[in-house]
C-alpha positions in Angstrom: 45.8 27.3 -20.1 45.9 29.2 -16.7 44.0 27.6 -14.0 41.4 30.6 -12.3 41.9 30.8 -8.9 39.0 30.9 -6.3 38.6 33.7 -4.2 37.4 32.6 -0.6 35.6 34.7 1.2 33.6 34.7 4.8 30.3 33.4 5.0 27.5 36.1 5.4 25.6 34.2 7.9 28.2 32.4 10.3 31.1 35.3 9.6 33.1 32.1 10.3 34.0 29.8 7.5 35.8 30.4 4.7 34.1 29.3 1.5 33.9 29.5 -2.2 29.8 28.5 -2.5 27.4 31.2 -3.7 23.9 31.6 -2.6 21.5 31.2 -5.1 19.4 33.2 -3.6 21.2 36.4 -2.5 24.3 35.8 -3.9 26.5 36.0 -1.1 29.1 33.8 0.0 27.8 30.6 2.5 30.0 28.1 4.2 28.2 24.3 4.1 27.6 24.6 7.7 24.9 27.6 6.9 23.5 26.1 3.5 20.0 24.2 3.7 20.5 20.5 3.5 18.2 19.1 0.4 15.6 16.7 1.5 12.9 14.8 0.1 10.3 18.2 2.0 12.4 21.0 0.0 14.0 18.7 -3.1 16.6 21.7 -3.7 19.4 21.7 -6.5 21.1 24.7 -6.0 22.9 25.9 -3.1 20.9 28.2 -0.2 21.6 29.7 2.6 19.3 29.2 5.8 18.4 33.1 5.5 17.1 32.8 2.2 15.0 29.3 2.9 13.7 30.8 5.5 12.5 33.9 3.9 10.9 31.5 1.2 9.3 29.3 3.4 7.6 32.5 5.3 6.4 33.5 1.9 4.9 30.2 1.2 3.2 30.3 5.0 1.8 33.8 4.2 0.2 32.6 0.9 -1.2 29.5 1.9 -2.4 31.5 5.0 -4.2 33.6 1.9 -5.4 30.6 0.2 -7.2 29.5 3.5 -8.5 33.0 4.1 -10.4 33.2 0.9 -11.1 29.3 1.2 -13.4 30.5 4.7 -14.3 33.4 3.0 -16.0 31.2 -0.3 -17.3 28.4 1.9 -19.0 31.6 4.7 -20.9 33.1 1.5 -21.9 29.2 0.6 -23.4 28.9 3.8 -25.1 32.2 3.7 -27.0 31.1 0.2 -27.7 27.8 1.2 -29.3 29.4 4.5 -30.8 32.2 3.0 -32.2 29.2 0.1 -33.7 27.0 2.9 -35.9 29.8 4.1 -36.7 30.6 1.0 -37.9 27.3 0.1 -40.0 27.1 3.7 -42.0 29.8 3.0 -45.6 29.0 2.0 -45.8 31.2 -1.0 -43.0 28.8 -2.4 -44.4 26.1 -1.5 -47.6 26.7 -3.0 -45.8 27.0 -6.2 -43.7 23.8 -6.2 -46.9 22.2 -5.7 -49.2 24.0 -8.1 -45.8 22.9 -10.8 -46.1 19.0 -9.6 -49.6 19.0 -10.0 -49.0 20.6 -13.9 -46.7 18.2 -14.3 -48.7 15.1 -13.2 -51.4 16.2 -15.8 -48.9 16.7 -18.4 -48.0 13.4 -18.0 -51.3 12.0 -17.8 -51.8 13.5 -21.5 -49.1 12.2 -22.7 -49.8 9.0 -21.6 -53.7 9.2 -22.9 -52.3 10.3 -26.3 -49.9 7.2 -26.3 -52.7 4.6 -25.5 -54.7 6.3 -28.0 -52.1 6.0 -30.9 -51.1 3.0 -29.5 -55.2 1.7 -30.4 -55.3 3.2 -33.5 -52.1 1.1 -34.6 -53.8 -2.1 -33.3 -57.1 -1.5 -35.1 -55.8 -0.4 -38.3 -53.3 -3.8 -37.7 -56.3 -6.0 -37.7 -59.0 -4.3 -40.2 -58.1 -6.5 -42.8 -58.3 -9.7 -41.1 
């Protein structure tokens, strides 16, 4: 077997170092001065150069800056129903209606209640006819 030999080359960012590490990202050659460290913030496996973490981290910026913009832009049109529901449940015409509905509902009730106590009579006295 024949060993392959590494070709070295400069580091794209520095122009510096010599290395033989790749950039997962571009694919260009980065020296471990110009990689991005992995932390516990960026939890990287591959090698990266500080160009290309950079350019993703602007990319993540700009779509969370998205996210929020359409996050203000769901909770504006919330606010504009729940306004434009308040004045519609002020006005008089409204509330004339939720009370003419209560006041069905109260007698509904009251029916249903007479029609309980009278089935609830009629099982007593047929309970006690024979006695």
């Amino acid at each position: 077997m024949r060993e392959e030999e590494k070709t070295t080359s400069k580091c794209h960012v520095c122009e510096e170092n010599e290395t033989d590490i790749e950039c997962q990202g571009c694919d260009e050659p980065v020296c471990e001065n110009c990689c991005v460290v992995p932390t516990y913030m960026n939890q990287l496996e591959e090698a990266r150069c500080t160009m290309c973490q950079d350019r993703l981290d602007v990319e993540r910026w700009r779509e969370n800056d998205r996210e929020v913009a359409r996050q203000d832009a769901l909770e504006a049109k919330r606010v504009e129903r729940r306004k434009k529901m308040r004045e519609n449940y002020s006005k008089p015409e409204n509330v004339e209606k939720r009370r003419l509905r209560k006041i069905e509902r109260k007698r509904l009730q009251a029916e249903r209640e007479m029609e309980a106590m009278k089935r609830l009579a009629s099982v007593f006295s047929s309970m006690f006819r024979g006695m």
